[in-house]
VEXPADO-412449 format. One line per 10 residues: number of its first residue (from 0); their letters; for each residue x, y negated, z of C-alpha. Coordinates in steps of 0.25 Angstrom, whole numbers, m for minus. Example, Ala and Ser with C-alpha at 12.3 -4.5 7.8 and 13.67 -1.06 7.14 Angstrom:
0 = as = 49,18,31 ~ 55,4,29
end
This chain:
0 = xxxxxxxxxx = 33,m153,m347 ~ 21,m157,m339 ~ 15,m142,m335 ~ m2,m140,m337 ~ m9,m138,m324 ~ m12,m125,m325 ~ 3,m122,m326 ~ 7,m131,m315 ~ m3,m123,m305 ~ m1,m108,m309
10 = xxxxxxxxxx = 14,m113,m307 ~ 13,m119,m294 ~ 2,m103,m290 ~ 13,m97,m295 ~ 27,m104,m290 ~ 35,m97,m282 ~ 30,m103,m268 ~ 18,m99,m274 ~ 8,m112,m269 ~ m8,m109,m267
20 = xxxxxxxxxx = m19,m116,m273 ~ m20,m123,m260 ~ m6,m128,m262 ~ m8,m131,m276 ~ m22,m139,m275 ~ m21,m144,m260 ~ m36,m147,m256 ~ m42,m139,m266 ~ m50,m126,m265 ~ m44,m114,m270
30 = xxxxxxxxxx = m55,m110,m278 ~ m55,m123,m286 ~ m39,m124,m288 ~ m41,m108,m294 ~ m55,m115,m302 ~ m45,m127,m309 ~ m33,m119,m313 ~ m43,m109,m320 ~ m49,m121,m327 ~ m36,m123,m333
40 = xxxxxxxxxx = m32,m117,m346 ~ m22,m106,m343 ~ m9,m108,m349 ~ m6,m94,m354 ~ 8,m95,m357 ~ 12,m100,m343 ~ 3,m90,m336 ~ 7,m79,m343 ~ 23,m83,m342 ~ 21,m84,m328
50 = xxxxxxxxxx = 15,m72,m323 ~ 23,m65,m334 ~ 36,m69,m327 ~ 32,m67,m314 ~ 41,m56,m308 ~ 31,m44,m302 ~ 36,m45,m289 ~ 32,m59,m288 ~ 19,m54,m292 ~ 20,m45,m282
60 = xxxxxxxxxx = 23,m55,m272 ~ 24,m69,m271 ~ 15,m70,m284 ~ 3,m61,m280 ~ m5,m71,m273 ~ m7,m81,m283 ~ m8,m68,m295 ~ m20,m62,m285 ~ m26,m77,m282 ~ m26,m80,m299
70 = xxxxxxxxxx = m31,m67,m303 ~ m41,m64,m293 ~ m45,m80,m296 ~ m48,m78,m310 ~ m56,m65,m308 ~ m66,m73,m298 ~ m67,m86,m311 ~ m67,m76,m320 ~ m78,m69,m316 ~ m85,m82,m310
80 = xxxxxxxxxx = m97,m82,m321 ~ m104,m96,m316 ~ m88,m100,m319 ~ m83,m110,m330 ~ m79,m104,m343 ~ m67,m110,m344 ~ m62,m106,m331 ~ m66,m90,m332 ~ m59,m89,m345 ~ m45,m96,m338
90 = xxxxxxxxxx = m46,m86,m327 ~ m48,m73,m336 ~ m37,m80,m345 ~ m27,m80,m332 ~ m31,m66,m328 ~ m27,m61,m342 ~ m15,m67,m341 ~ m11,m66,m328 ~ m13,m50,m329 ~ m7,m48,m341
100 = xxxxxxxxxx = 6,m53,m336 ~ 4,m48,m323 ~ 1,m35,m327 ~ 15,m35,m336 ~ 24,m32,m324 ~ 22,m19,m325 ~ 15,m17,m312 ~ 10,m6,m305 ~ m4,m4,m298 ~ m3,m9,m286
110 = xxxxxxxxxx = 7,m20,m290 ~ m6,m25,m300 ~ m16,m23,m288 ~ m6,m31,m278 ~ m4,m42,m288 ~ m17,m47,m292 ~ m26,m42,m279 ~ m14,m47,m270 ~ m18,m32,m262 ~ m19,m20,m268
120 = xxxxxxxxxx = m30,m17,m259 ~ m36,m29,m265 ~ m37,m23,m278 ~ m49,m17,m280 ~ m57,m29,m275 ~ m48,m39,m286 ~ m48,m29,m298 ~ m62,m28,m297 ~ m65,m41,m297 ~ m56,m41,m309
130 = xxxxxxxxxx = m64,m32,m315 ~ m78,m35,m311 ~ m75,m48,m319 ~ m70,m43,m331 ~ m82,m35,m331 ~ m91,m45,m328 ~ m86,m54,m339 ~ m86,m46,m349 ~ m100,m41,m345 ~ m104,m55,m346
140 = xxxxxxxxxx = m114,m57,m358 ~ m114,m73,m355 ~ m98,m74,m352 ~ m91,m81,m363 ~ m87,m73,m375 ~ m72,m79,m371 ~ m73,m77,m358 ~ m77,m61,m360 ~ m67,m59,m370 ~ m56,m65,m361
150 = xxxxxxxxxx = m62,m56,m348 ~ m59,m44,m359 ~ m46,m48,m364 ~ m41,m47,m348 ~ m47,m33,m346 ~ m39,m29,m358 ~ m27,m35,m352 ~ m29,m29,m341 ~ m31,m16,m342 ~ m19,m15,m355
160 = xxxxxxxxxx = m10,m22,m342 ~ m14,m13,m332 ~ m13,m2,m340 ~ m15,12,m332 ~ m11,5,m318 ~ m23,6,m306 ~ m28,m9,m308 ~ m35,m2,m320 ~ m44,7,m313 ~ m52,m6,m308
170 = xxxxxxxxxx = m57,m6,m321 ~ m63,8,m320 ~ m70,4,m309 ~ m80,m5,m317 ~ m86,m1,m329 ~ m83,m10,m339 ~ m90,m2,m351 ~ m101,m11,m352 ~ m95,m25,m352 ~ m84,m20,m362
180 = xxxxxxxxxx = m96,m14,m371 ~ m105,m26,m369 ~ m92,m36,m374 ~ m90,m27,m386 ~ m105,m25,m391 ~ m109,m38,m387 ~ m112,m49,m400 ~ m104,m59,m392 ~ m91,m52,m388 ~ m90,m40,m398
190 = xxxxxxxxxx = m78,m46,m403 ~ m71,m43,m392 ~ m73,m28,m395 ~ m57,m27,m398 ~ m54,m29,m383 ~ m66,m23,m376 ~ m64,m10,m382 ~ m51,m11,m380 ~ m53,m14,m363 ~ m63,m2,m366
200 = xxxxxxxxxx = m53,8,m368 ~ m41,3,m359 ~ m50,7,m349 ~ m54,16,m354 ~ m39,22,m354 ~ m35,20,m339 ~ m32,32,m334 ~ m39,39,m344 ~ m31,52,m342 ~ m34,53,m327
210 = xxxxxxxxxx = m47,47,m325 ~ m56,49,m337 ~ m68,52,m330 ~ m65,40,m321 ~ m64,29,m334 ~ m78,24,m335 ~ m74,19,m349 ~ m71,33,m354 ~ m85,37,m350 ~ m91,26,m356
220 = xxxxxxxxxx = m83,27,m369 ~ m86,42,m369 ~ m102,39,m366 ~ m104,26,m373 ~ m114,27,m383 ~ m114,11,m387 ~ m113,13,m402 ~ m113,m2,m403 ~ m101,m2,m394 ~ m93,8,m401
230 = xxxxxxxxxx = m96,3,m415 ~ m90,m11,m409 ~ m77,m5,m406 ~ m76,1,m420 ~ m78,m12,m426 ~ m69,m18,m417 ~ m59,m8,m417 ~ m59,m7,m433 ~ m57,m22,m435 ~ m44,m21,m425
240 = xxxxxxxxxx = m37,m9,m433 ~ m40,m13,m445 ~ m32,m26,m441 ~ m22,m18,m435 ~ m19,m10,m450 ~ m19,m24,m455 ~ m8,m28,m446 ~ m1,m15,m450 ~ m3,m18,m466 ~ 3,m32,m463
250 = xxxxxxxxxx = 16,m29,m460 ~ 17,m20,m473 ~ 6,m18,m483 ~ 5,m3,m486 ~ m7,m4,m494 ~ m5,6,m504 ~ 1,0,m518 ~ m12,m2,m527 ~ m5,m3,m544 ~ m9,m20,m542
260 = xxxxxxxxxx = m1,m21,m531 ~ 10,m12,m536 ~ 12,m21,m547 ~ 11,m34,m539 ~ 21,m27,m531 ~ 30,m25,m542 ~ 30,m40,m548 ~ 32,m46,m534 ~ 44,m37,m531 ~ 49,m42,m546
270 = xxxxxxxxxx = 49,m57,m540 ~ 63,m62,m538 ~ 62,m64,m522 ~ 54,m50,m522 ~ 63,m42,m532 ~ 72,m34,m523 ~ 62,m35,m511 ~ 56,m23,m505 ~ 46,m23,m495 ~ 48,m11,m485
280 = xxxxxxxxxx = 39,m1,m484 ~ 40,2,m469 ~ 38,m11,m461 ~ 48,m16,m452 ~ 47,m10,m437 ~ 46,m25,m431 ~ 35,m27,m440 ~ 29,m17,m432 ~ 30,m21,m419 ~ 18,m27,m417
290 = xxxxxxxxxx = 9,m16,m424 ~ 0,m11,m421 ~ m8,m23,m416 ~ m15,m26,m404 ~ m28,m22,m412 ~ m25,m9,m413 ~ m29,m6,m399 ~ m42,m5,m403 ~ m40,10,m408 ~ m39,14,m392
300 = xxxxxxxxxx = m54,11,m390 ~ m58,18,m404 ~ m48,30,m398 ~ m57,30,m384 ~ m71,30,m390 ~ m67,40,m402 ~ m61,50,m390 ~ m72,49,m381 ~ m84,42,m388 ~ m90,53,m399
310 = xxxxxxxxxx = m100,44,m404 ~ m89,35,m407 ~ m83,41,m416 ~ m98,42,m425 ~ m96,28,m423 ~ m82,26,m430 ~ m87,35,m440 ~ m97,26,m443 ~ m87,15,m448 ~ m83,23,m460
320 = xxxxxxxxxx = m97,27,m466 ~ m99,18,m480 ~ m104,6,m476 ~ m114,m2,m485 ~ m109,m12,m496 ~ m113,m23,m489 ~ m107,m18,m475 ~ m96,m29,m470 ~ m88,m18,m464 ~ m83,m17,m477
330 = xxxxxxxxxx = m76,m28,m479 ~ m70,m28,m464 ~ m63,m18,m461 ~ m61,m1,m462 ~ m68,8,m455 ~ m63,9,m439 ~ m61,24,m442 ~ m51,21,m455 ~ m46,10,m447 ~ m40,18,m437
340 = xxxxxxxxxx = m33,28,m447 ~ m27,16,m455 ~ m22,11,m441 ~ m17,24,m436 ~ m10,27,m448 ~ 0,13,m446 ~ 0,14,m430 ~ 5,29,m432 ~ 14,26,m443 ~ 23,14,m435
350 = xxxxxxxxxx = 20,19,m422 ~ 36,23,m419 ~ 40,11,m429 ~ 40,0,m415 ~ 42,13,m406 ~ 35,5,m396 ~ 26,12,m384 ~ 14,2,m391 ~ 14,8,m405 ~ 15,22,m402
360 = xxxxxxxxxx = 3,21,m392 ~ m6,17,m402 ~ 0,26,m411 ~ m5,38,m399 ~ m18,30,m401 ~ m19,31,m413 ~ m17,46,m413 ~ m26,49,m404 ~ m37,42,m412 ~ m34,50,m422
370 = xxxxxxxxxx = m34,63,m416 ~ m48,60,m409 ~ m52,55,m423 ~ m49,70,m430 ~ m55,76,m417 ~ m69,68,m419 ~ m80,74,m425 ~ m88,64,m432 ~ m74,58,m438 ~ m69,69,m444
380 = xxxxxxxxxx = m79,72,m454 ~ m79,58,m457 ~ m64,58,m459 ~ m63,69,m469 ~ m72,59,m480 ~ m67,51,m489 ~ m67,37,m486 ~ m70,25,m495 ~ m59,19,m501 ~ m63,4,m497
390 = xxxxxxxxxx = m62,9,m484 ~ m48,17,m485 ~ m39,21,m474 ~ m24,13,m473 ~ m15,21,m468 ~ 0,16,m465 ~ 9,18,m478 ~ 22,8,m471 ~ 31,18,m468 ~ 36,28,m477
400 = xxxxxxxxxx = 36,40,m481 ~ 22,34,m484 ~ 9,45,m485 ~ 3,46,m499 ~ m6,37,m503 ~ m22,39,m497 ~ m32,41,m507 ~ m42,28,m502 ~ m54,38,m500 ~ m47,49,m493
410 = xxxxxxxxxx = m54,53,m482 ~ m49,48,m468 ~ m43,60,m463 ~ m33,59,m472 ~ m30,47,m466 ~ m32,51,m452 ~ m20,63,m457 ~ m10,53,m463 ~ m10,44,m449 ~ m6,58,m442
420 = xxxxxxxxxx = 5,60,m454 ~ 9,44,m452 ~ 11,47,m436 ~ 20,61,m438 ~ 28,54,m451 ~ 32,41,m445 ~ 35,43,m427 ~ 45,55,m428 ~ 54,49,m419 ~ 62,53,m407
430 = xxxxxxxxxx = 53,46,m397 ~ 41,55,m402 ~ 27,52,m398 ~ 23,66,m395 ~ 9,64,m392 ~ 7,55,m405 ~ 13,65,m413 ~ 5,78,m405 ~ m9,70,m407 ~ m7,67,m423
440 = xxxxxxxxxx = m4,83,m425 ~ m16,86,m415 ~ m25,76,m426 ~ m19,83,m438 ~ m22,97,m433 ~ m37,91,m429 ~ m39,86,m443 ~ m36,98,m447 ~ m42,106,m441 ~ m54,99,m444
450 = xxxxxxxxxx = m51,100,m459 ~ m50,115,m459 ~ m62,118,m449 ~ m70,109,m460 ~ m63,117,m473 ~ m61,102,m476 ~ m49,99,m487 ~ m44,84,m489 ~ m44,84,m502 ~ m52,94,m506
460 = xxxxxxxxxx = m66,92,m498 ~ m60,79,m493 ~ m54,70,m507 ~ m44,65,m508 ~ m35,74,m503 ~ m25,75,m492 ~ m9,76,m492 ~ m7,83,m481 ~ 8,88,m487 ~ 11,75,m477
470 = xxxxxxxxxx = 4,79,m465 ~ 12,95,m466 ~ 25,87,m468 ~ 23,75,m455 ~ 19,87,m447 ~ 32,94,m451 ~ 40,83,m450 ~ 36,82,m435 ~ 39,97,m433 ~ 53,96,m438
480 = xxxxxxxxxx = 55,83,m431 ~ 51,90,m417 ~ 62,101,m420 ~ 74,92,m425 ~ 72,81,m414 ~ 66,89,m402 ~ 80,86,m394 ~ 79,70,m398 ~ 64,68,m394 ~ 60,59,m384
490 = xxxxxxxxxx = 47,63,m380 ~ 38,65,m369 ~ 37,81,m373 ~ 24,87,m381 ~ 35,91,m392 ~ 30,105,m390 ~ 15,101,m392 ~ 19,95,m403 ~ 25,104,m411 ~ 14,115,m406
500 = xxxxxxxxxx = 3,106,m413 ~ 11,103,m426 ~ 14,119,m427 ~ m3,122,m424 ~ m6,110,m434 ~ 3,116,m447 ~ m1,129,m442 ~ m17,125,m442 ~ m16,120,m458 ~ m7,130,m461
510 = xxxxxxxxxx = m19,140,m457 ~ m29,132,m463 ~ m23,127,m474 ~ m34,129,m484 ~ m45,125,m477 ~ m39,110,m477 ~ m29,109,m487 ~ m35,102,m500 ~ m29,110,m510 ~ m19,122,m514
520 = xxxxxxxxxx = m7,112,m515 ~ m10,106,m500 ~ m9,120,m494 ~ 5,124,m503 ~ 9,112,m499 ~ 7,114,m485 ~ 13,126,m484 ~ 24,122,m492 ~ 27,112,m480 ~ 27,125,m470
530 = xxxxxxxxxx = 36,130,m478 ~ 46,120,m481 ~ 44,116,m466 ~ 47,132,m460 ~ 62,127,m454 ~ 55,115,m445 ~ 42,123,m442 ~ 51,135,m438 ~ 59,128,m428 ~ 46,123,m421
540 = xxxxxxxxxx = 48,138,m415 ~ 61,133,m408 ~ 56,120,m405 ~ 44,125,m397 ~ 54,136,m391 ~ 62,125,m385 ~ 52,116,m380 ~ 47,128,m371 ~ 35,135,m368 ~ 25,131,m361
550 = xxxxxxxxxx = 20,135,m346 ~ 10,147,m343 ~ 2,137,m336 ~ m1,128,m347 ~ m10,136,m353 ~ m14,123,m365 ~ 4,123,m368 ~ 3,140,m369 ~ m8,141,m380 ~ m2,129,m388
560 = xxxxxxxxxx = 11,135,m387 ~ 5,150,m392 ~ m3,142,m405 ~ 8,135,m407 ~ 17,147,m407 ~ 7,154,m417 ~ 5,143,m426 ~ 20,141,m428 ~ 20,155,m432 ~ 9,156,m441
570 = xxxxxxxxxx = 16,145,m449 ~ 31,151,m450 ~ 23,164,m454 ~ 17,155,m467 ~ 30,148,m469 ~ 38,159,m467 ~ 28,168,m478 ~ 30,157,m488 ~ 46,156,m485 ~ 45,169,m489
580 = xxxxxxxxxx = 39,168,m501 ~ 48,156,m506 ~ 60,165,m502 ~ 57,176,m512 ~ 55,167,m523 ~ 67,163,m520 ~ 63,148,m522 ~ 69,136,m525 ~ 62,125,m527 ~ 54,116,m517
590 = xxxxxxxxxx = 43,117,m531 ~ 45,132,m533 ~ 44,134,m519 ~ 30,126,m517 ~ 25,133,m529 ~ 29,146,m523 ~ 21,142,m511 ~ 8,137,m519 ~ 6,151,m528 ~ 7,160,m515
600 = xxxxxxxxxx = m2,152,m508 ~ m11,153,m520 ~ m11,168,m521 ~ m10,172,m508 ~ m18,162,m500 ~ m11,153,m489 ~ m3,163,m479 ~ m4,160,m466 ~ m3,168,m454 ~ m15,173,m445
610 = xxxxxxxxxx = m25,164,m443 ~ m29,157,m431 ~ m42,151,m424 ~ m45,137,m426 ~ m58,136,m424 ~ m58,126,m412 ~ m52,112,m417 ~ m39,106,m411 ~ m43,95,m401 ~ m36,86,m392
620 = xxxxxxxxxx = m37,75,m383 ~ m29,64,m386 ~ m20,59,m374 ~ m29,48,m366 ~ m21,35,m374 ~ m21,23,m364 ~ m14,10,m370 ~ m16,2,m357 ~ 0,1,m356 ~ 2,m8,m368
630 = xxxx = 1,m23,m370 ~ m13,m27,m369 ~ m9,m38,m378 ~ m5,m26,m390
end
């Protein structure tokens, strides 16, 4: 087979004797040997086989000359503006692939800097070239669209590939804020918005722990006040979840049986080829493997505008106010913010189903947006509204035991509640995401909170109502889990914080029961659960006994401890008042017993022991989430 040009010269740059351009085009000067093999279309597949099977230390070593010479090569056409089209968008096309396999070899640093600056001590000068052009593409009003989009496609490949390593931090040293912003609210490019809010918050998340005040782009999301900016990455962002749900609901429909489609259901599966099949409710865990798709990415930038930006937030609001009749958003797609819910509700329900490292982060995500959403101001009185039921919430129904069926206008709270009842339901597993599970109690309790602050009852003040019977037992469920595998888990510890936070959050309804349960039955239903629940809340004592005390010197670990010591109290006392009560009518019956429960509660008022002070809201930061170690391709 007769090879192409361009494969016979990267062959003979990179074969083993490793020849020069000199060598390869005697006569010739280099700069126009480099000029004719960027004129060449790249042969993808070739490129990215070679570089992808070249051993690191040959990278290191007799390769490195001829990586630095091609990469430093297609900055300089790359950035070259008075340069032909063609040429710019081969050489940004050999740097995205040459990085994206380079980068794979799990490299550190130095070995990155070594690699494509030859000298470390050359680095600086290289990167920012690197840099400079991508910036000064993409800030490039008259620069093809295509050629702009391909510049921001290698900055995303970039900085997902180099993940956390130093090579990162050239990007802090120029501000790309306002190029990245002039791509997504420009006429021309803002349909590139998917990527530039991405790139947008991956730098935005390198080394966000340790140099926050250091990340220009955490100061300018935090003091950005570009409404047209922000409204561009809803839109874009709700277009990508709602595509991501869709990819979900193709695998298994789980729309909720309608009486037509009962019936059509029912002469189909009396077909001859359909009488004795069944389709499974709970898909396949192959099918899931490639869920969630790469679109959902797009919820990390809605996560770092909501958790820094507050006029974001108004903004997202905005999406779910009534829009006129005449509005093409109604015909598009739901509301970011009810997109985010339906989403969450299928990544936190499979998240453990693929048990891979991909899934479970953006389940964290997903967590986390949800926690900042309950802790938001402007999105919680909005939440506890009904919505319109052209514009309902989908929330996941493929695994069983399956939630009850959502009244259509219920408000999106409810929703926001059964994602957090999906999480704590369906990833009790050995290998137990600690933080997940911590930031979904943390989001219950906030809710809440705000509920019973608000004397607000969904059901009541908020129709339709709430069946929060499945929120008492998930929350149950995990505490009896804790207690029975605590010897099997593998973790990474926070077992104790956990179970402190499930004891203050049954302990915080408990005490406020009435000012956010709906309706008498909710709250003897309730305590009906403490009751039948006593034996696994009991041995919580022993389980936070064995996990140990905390230090004197951590002050934070101390007063957790005491409130949750308290809290664990006050509920035995009110399980152990009631326990008392059925144990002198000498009851039983699981009927006779809820009844007995239900007429003391009645007459006497719901017992509880002493109150406590909640008059400061529950708040806290979610863990700085950076994805930058996954695929940039997923």
């Amino acid at each position: 087979m007769i090879s192409s040009r361009y494969v016979t010269v990267i062959n003979k740059l990179f074969q083993a004797s490793g020849l020069s351009p000199a060598q390869i085009s005697p006569g010739q000067d280099e700069q126009r040997f480099w000029q004719e093999l960027l004129s060449l279309e790249p042969d993808h597949a070739f490129l990215t086989r070679l570089l992808s099977t070249l051993p690191k230390d040959e990278c290191l070593g007799s390769r490195k000359l001829v990586l630095h010479a091609l990469f430093t090569v297609c900055i300089v056409f790359a950035a070259d503006r008075k340069g032909i089209e063609e040429t710019r968008t081969h050489a940004v096309v050999t740097l995205c692939i040459m990085l994206r396999s380079v980068l794979a070899k799990n490299l550190a640093g130095w070995e990155v800097m070594e690699i494509f600056a030859n000298r470390v001590n050359e680095a600086d000068r290289v990167f920012m070239e690197f840099v400079g052009m991508i910036a000064d593409v993409l800030g490039d009003i008259d620069a093809p669209e295509a050629l702009r989009h391909q510049v921001l496609q290698l900055a995303v490949v970039f900085t997902c590939s180099i993940s956390q390593l130093s090579p990162g931090a050239y990007f802090l040293r120029r501000d790309l804020f306002p190029c990245i912003a002039k791509v997504i609210t420009s006429p021309d490019t803002q349909r590139f918005t998917f990527e530039a809010s991405l790139l947008l918050s991956i730098l935005a998340n390198f080394h966000k722990s340790d140099a926050a005040k250091l990340n220009p782009y955490l100061q300018r999301i935090r003091d950005t006040q570009d409404t047209e900016l922000m409204r561009k990455i809803c839109w874009a962002a709700g277009f990508a979840l709602d595509a991501a749900v869709k990819a979900y609901r193709e695998i298994s429909d789980d729309s909720v049986p309608t009486f037509a489609k009962s019936v059509g259901a029912l002469f189909t599966s009396l077909l001859p080829d359909r009488a004795l099949a069944m389709q499974p409710l709970d898909p396949p865990r192959e099918f899931l493997k490639t869920q969630p798709i790469e679109a959902t990415v797009s919820l990390l930038p809605v996560f770092e505008f909501l958790f820094f930006n507050p006029l974001f937030a108004q903004l997202l609001v905005e999406t779910t106010l009534p829009k006129p009749p005449d509005s093409k958003h109604n015909a598009l797609v739901p509301p970011l913010a009810y997109n985010i819910l339906s989403l969450s509700s299928y990544v936190l329900t499979h998240a453990s189903s693929s048990a891979s490292l991909r899934t479970l982060a953006y389940a964290n995500l997903a967590m986390n947006t949800l926690l900042v959403m309950s802790e938001n101001a402007h999105i919680m009185p909005v939440f506890c509204k009904p919505t319109s039921s052209k514009e309902a919430i989908r929330l996941c129904r493929q695994r069983l035991p399956l939630l009850p069926v959502p009244a259509p206008t219920r408000a999106p709270i409810c929703a926001l509640l059964d994602c957090c009842v999906l999480w704590l339901r369906h990833n009790l597993h050995k290998r137990l995401e600690v933080y997940t599970f911590t930031t979904c109690i943390w989001t219950c309790h906030r809710v809440i909170w705000y509920l019973q602050k608000g004397r607000m009852r969904l059901g009541e003040d908020i129709p339709p109502k709430y069946d929060w019977l499945e929120l008492w037992k998930a929350v149950v469920d995990l505490l009896g889990f804790l207690s029975g595998k605590l010897d099997s888990l593998m973790t990474t510890g926070g077992i104790e914080r956990l179970v402190q936070e499930a004891i203050r959050l049954l302990d915080l309804a408990l005490r406020r029961a009435d000012l956010f349960l709906p309706t008498p039955t909710a709250i003897h239903e309730f305590i009906y659960e403490i009751i039948r629940s006593s034996a696994v809340i009991r041995k919580q004592t022993v389980l936070l006994e064995s996990l140990g005390q905390p230090t004197s010197v951590d002050r934070g670990a101390l007063l957790r401890s005491d409130s949750a010591s308290k809290a664990l109290s006050r509920i035995l006392s009110t399980a152990a008042y009631y326990e008392g009560k059925l144990e002198s009518s000498g009851t039983r019956s699981a009927k006779d017993a809820f009844r007995i429960v239900s007429k003391d509660i009645e007459q006497n008022g719901l017992h509880t022991a002493h109150d406590a002070d909640d008059t400061d809201p529950p708040y806290a930061h979610p863990a700085y989430f950076s994805p930058m170690n996954a695929d940039p391709g997923n």
